[in-house]
C-alpha positions as YAML, in Angstrom:
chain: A
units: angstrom
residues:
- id: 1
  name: UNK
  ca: [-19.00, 4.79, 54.68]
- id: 2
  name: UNK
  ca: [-16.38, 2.64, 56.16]
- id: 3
  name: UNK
  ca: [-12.64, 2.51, 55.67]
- id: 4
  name: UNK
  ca: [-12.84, -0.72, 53.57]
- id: 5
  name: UNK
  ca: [-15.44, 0.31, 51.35]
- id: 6
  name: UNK
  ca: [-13.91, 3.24, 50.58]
- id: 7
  name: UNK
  ca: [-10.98, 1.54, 49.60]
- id: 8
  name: UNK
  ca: [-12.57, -0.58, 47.63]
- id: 9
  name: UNK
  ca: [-14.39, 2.00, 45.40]
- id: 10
  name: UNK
  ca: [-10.78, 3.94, 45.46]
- id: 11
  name: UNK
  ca: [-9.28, 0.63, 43.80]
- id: 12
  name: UNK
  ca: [-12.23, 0.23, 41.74]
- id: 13
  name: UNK
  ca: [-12.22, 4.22, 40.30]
- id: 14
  name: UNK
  ca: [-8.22, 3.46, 39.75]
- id: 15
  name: UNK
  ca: [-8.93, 0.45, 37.99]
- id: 16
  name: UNK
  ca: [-11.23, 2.09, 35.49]
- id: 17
  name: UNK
  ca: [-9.38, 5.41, 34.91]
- id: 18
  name: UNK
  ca: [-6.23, 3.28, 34.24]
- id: 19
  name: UNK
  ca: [-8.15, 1.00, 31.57]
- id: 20
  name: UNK
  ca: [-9.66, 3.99, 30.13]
- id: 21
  name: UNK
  ca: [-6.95, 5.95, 29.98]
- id: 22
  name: UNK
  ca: [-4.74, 2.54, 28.69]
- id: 23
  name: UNK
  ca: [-7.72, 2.47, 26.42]
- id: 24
  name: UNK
  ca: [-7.95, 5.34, 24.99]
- id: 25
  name: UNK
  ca: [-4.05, 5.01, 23.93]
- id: 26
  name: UNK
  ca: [-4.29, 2.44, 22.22]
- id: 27
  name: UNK
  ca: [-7.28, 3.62, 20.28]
- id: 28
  name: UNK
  ca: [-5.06, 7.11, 19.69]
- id: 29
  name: UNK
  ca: [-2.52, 4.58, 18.48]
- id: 30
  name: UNK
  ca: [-4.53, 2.77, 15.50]
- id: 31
  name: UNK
  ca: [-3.44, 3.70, 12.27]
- id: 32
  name: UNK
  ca: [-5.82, 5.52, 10.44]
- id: 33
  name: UNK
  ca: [-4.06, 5.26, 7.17]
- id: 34
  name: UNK
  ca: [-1.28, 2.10, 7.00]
- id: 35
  name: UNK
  ca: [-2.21, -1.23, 8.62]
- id: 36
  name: UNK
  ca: [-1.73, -1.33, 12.32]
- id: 37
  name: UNK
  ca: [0.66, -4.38, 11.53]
- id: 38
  name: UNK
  ca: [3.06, -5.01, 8.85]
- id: 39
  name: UNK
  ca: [4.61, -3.18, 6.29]
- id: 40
  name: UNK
  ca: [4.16, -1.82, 2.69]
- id: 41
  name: UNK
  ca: [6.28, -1.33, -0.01]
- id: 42
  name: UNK
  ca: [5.13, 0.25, -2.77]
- id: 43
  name: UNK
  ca: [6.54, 0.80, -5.94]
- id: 44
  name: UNK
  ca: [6.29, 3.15, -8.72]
- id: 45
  name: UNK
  ca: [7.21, 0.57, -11.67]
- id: 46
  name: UNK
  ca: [10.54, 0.64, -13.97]
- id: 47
  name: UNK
  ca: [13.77, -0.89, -13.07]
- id: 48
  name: UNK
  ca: [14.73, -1.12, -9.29]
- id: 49
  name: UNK
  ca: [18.22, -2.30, -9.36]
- id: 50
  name: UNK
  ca: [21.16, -0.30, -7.11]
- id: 51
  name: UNK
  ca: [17.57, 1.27, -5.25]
- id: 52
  name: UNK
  ca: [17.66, -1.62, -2.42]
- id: 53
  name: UNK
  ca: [14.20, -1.36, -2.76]
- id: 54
  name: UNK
  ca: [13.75, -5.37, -3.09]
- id: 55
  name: UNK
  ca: [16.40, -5.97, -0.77]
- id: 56
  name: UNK
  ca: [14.45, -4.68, 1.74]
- id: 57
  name: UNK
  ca: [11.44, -6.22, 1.07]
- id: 58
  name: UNK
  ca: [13.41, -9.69, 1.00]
- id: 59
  name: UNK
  ca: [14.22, -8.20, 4.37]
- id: 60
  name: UNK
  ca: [10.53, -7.56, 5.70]
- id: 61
  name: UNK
  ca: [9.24, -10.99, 4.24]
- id: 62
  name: UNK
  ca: [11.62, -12.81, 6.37]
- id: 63
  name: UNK
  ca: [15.01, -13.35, 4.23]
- id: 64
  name: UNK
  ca: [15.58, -16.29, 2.64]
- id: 65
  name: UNK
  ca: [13.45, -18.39, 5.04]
- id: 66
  name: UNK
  ca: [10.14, -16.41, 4.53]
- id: 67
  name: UNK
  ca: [7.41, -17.93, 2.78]
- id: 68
  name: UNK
  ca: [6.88, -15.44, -0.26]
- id: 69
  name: UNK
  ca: [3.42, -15.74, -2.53]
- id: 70
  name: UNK
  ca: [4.05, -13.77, -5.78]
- id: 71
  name: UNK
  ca: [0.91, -12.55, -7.53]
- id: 72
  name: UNK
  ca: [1.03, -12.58, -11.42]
- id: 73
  name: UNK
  ca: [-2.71, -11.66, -12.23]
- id: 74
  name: UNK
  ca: [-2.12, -8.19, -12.80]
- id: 75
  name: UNK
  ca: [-0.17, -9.28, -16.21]
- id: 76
  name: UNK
  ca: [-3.89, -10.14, -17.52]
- id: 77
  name: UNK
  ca: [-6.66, -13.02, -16.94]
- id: 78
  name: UNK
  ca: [-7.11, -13.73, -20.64]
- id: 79
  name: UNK
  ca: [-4.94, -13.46, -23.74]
- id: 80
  name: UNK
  ca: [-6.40, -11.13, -26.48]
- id: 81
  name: UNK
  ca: [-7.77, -13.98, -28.36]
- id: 82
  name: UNK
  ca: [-9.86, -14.33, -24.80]
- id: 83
  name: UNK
  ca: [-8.85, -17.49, -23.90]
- id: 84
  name: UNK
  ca: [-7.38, -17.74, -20.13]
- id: 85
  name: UNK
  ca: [-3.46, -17.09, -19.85]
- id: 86
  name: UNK
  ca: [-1.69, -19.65, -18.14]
- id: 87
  name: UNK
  ca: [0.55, -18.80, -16.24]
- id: 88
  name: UNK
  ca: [3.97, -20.72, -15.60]
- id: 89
  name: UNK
  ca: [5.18, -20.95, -11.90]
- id: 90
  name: UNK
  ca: [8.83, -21.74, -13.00]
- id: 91
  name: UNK
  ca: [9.07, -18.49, -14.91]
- id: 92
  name: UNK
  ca: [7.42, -15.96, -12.20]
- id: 93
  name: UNK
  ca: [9.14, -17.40, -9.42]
- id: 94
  name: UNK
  ca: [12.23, -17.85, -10.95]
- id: 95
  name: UNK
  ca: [13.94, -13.99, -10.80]
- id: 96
  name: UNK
  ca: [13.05, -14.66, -6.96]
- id: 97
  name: UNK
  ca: [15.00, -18.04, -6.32]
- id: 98
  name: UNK
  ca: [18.20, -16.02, -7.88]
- id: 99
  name: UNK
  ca: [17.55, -13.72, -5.12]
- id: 100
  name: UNK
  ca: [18.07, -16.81, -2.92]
- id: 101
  name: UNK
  ca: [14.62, -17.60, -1.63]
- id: 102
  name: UNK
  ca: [13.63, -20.95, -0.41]
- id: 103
  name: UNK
  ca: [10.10, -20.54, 0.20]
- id: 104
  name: UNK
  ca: [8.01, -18.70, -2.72]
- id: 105
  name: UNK
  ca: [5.24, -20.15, -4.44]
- id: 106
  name: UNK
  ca: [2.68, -18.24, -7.22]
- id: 107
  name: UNK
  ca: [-0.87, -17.61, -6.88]
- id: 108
  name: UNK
  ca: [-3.04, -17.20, -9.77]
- id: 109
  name: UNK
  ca: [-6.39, -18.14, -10.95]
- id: 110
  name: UNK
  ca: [-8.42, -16.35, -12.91]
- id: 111
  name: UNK
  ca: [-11.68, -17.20, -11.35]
- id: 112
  name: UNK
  ca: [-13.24, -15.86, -8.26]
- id: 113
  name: UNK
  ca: [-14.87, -18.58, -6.88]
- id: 114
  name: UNK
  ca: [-11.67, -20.48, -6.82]
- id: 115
  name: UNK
  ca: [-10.11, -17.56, -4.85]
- id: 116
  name: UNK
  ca: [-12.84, -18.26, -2.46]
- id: 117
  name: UNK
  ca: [-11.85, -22.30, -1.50]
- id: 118
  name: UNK
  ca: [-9.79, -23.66, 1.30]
- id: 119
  name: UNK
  ca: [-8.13, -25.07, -1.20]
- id: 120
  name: UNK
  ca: [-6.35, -22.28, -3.13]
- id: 121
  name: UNK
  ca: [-5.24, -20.04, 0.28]
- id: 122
  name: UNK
  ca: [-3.53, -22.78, 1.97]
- id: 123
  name: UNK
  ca: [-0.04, -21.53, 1.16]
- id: 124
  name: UNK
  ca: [-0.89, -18.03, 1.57]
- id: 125
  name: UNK
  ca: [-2.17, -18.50, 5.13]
- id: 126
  name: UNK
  ca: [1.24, -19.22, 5.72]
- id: 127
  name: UNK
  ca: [3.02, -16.42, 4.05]
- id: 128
  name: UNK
  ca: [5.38, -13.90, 5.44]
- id: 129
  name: UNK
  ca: [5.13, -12.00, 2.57]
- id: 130
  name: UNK
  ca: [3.00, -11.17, -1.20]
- id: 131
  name: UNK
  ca: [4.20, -9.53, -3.94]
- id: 132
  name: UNK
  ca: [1.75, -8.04, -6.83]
- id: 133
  name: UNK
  ca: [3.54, -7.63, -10.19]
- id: 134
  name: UNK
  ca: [2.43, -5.17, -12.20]
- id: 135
  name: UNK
  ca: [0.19, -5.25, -15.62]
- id: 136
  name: UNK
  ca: [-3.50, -3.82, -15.56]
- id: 137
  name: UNK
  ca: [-4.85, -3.33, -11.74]
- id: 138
  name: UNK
  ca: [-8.64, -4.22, -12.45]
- id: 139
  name: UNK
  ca: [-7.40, -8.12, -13.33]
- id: 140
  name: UNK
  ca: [-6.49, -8.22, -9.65]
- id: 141
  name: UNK
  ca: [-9.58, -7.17, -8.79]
- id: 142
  name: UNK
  ca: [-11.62, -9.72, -11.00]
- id: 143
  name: UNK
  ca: [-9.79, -12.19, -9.46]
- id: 144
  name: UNK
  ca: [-9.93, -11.61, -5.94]
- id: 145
  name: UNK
  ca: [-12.42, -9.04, -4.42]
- id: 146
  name: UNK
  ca: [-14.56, -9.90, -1.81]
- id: 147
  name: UNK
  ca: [-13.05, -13.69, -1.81]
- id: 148
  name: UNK
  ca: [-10.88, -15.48, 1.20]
- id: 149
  name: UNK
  ca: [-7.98, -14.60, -0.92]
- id: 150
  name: UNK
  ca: [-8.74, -11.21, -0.17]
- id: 151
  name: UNK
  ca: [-9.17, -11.61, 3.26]
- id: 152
  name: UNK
  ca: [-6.08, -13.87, 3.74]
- id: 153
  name: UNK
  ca: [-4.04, -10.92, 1.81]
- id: 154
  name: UNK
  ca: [-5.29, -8.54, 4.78]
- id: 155
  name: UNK
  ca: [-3.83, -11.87, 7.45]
- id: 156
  name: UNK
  ca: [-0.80, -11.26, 5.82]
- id: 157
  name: UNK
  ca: [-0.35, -7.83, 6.94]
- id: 158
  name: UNK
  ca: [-2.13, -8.75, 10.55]
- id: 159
  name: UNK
  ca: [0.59, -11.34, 11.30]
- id: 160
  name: UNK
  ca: [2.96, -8.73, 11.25]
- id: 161
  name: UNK
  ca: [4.20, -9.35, 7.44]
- id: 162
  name: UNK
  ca: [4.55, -7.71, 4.35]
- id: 163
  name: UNK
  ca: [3.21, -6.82, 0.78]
- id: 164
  name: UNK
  ca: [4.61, -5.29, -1.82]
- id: 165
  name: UNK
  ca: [3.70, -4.23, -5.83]
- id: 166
  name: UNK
  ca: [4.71, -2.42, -8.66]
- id: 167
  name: UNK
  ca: [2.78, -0.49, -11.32]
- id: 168
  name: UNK
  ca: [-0.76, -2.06, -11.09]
- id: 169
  name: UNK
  ca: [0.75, -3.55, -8.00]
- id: 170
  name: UNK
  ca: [1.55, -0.73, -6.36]
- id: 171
  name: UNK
  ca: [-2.20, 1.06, -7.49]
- id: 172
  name: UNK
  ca: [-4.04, -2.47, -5.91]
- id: 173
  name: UNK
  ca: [-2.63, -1.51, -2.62]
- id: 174
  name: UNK
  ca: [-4.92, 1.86, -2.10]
- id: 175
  name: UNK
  ca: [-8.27, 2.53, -1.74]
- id: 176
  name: UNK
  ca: [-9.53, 3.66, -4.71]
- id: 177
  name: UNK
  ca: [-8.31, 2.13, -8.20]
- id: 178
  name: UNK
  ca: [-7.01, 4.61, -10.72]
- id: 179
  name: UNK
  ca: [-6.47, 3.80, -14.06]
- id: 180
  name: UNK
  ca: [-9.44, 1.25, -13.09]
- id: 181
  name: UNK
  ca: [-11.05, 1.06, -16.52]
- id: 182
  name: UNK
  ca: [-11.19, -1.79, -18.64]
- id: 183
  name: UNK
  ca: [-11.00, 0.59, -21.81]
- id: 184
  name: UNK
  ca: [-7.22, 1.39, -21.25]
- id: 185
  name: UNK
  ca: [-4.90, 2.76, -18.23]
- id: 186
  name: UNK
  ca: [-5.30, 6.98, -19.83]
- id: 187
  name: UNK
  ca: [-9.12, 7.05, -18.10]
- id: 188
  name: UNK
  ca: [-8.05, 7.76, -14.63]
- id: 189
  name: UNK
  ca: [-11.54, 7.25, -13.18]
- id: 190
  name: UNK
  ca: [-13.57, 5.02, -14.78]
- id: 191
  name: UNK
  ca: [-17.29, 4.73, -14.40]
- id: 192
  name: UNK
  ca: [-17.13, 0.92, -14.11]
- id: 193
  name: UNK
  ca: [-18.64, -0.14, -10.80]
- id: 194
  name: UNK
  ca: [-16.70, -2.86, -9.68]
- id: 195
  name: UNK
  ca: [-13.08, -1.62, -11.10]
- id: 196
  name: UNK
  ca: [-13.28, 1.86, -8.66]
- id: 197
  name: UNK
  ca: [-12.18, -0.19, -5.48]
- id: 198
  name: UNK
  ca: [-8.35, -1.46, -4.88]
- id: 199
  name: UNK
  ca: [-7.61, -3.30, -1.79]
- id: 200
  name: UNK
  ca: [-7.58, -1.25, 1.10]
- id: 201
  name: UNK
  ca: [-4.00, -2.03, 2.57]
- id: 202
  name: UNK
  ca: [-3.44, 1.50, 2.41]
- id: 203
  name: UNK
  ca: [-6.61, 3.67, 2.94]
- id: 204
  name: UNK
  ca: [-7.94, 6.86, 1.92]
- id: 205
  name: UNK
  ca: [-5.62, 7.23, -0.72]
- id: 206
  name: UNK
  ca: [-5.59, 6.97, -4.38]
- id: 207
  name: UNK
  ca: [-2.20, 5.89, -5.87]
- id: 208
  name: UNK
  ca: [-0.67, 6.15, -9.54]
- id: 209
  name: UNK
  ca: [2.71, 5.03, -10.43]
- id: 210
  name: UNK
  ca: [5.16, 5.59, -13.78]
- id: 211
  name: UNK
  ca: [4.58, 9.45, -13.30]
- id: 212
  name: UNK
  ca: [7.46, 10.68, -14.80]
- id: 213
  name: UNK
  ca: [8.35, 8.42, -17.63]
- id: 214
  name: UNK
  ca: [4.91, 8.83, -18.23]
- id: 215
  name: UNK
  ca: [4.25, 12.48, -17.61]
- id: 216
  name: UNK
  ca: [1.64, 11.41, -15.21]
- id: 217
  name: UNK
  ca: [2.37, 14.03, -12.60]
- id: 218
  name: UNK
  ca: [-0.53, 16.12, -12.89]
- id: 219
  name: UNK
  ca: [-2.90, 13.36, -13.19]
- id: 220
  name: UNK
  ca: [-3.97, 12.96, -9.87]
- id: 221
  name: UNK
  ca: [-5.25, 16.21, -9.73]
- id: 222
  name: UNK
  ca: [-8.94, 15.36, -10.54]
- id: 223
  name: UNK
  ca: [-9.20, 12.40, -8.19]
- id: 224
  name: UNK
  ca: [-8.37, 14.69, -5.08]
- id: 225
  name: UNK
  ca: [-10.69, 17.14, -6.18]
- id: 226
  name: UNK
  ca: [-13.85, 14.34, -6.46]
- id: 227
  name: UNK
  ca: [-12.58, 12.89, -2.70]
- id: 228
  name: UNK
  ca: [-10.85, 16.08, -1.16]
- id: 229
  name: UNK
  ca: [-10.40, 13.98, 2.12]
- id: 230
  name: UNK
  ca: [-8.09, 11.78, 0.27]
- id: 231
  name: UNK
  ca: [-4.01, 11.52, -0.44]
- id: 232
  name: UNK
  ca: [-3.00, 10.90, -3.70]
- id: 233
  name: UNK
  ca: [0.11, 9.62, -4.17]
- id: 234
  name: UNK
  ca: [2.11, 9.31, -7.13]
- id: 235
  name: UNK
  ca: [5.51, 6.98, -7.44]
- id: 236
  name: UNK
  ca: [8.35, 7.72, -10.00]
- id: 237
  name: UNK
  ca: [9.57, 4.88, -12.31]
- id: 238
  name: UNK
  ca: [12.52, 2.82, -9.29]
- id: 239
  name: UNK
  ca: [10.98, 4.94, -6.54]
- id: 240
  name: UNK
  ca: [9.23, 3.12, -3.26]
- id: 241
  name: UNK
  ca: [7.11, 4.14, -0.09]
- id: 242
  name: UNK
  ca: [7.61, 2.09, 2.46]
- id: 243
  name: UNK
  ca: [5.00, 2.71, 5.01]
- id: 244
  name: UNK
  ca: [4.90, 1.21, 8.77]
- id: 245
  name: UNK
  ca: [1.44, 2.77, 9.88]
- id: 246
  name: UNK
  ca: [0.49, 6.36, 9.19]
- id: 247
  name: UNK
  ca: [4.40, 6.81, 7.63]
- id: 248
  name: UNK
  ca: [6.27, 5.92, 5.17]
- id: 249
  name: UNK
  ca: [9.98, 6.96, 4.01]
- id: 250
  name: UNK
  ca: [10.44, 7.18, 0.59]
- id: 251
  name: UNK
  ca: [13.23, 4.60, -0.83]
- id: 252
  name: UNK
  ca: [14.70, 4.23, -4.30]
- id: 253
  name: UNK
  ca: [15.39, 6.80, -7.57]
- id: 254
  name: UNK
  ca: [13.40, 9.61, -8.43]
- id: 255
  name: UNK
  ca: [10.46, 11.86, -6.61]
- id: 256
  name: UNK
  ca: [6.91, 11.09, -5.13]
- id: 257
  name: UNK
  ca: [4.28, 13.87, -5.37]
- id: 258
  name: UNK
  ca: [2.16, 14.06, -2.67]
- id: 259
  name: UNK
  ca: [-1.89, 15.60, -3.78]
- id: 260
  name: UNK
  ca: [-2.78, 16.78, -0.35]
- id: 261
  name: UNK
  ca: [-5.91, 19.22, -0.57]
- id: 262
  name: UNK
  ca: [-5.47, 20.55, 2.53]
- id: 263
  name: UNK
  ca: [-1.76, 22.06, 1.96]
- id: 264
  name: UNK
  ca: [-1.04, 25.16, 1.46]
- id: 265
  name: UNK
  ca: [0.01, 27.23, -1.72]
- id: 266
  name: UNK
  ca: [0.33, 29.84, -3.48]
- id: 267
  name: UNK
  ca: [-2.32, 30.32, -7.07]
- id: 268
  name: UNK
  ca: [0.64, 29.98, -9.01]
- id: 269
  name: UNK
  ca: [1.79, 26.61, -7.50]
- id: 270
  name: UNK
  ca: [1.17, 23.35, -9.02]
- id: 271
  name: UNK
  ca: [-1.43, 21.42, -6.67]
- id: 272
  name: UNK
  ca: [0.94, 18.28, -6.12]
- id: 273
  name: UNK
  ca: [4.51, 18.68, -3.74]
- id: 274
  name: UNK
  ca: [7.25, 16.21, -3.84]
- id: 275
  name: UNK
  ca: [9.09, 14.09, -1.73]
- id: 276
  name: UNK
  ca: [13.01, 12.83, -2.28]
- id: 277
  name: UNK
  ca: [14.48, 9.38, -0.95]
- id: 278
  name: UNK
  ca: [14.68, 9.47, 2.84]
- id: 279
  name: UNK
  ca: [12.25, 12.17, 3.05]
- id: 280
  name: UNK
  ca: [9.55, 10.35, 5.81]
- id: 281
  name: UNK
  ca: [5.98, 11.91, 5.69]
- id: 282
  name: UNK
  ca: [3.26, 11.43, 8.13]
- id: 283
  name: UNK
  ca: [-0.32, 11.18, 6.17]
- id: 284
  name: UNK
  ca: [-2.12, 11.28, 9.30]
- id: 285
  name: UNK
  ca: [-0.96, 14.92, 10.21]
- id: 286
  name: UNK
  ca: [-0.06, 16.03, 6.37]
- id: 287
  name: UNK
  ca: [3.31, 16.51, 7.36]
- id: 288
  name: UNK
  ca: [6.98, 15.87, 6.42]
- id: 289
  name: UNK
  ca: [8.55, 14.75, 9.51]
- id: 290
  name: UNK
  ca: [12.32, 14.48, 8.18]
- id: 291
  name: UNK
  ca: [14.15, 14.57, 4.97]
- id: 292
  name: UNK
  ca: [16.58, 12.41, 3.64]
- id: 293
  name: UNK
  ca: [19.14, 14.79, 4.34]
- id: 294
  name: UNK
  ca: [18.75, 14.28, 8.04]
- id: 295
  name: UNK
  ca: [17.07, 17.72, 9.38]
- id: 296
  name: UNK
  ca: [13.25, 17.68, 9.89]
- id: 297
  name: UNK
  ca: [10.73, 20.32, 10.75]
- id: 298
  name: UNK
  ca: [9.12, 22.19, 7.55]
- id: 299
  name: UNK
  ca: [10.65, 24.30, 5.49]
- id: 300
  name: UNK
  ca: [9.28, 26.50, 2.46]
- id: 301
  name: UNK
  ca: [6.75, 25.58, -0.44]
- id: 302
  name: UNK
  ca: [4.16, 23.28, -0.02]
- id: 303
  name: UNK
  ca: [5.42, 20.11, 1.58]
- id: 304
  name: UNK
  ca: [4.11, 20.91, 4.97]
- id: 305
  name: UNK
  ca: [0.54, 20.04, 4.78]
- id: 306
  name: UNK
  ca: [-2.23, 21.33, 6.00]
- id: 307
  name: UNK
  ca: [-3.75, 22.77, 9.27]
...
């Protein structure tokens, strides 16, 4: 073999091992849980005021300037006479322009084949950031699975932006859709085909929100036992997540309780541990990676996850 052919398969062997190996990073680096862009803040219901919970989501959407969509469906598609509820832009917009925004615009319709035109994602293509308000989860659904307004919600997050919820609009933002049944929000899974599937910005999790006014801590429980490979998380009334890949730190209130079947306890232990504001948890590894009081490492109980 001569000196310049060996050089060149020398180069060539480099070249490969280093886009391999650059390869194989970035795949390491994909978030198996969050999205791999953009942010989520999700919210447990209840009053957030003195939390800086929508302060920061103001924040993440781009301040004053971002273009902000905010999602009313939740609060129902028809009226209980059945007729369609209309929806008036001045009045669910207008708690966000005293917040100072100069760009927010509502998106509603309660058909799915208008979700699916041009016509109706224009201004969302252009959004920094969505809000879901909260109401009965499966009315989001109706309205928007498996449309371009569902895939323009994911472009949201792609473009480096944000969405946010609370209540039903925090529960839209897993994978699977508690409290999915049209019956009433106390049948935690229904048997209703198309109401078992939220939206997928977070995945393999299942989450519930208003646990504590509620007494909903417990209720998880069941869910995590059907899909053991899941997190369930469940949000306090003025209590966030906001998660940035496979984390999130937990902003606002009260507690979240973390159903991880893989963490260890004892019999007598409930099956649910709970995080505090400024604890951050990893749901990749199942682990608490620092609390709000500043140390990190695991301590006692069941808050350090599994093996």
């Amino acid at each position: 073999m001569t000196r310049r052919r060996f050089s060149i398969l020398l180069i060539a062997s480099l070249v490969f091992v280093t886009a391999y190996s650059t390869g194989a990073a970035r795949q390491a680096a994909v978030a198996e849980y969050g999205p791999p862009k953009g942010t989520l803040v999700i919210v447990g219901g209840g009053n957030t005021d003195n939390t800086g919970i929508m302060e920061k989501f103001v924040e993440l959407g781009g301040g004053a300037n971002g273009k902000f969509i905010i999602v009313p469906t939740a609060g129902g598609n028809k009226d209980q006479s059945g007729n369609l509820r209309v929806y008036k832009e001045e009045e669910v917009i207008g708690g966000w322009l005293k917040r100072g925004l100069k760009n927010v615009k509502m998106l509603h319709t309660a058909d799915p084949k208008v979700a699916d035109t041009e016509e109706f994602v224009k201004d969302l293509r252009q959004a920094t950031a969505v809000w879901f308000n909260g109401g009965r989860q499966w009315n989001i659904v109706d309205s928007y699975a498996g449309t371009l307004t569902y895939k323009e919600f994911h472009k949201v997050l792609e473009r480096g932006g944000v969405i946010g919820g609370s209540s039903a609009g925090a529960t839209i933002q897993g994978e699977y859709l508690v409290r999915g049944d049209t019956s009433g929000p106390n049948v935690m899974m229904t048997e209703e085909p198309t109401h078992q599937k939220a939206f997928e910005f977070l995945r393999h999790v299942a989450i519930d929100q208003h646990i504590n006014t509620r007494n909903r801590w417990d209720d998880l429980s069941p869910v995590i036992k059907k899909w053991p490979n899941f997190l369930g998380i469940g949000l306090s009334e003025g209590t966030a997540i906001i998660v940035t890949g496979d984390k999130f730190e937990v902003m606002g209130k009260w507690k979240v309780a973390i159903h991880d079947s893989t963490a260890l306890r004892q019999p007598w232990e409930k099956e649910f541990f709970v995080l505090s504001p400024g604890d951050v948890y990893n749901m990749k590894t199942r682990r608490i990676e620092k609390y709000g009081d500043g140390t990190s490492g695991r301590r006692g109980g069941g808050g350090g996850g599994g093996s």
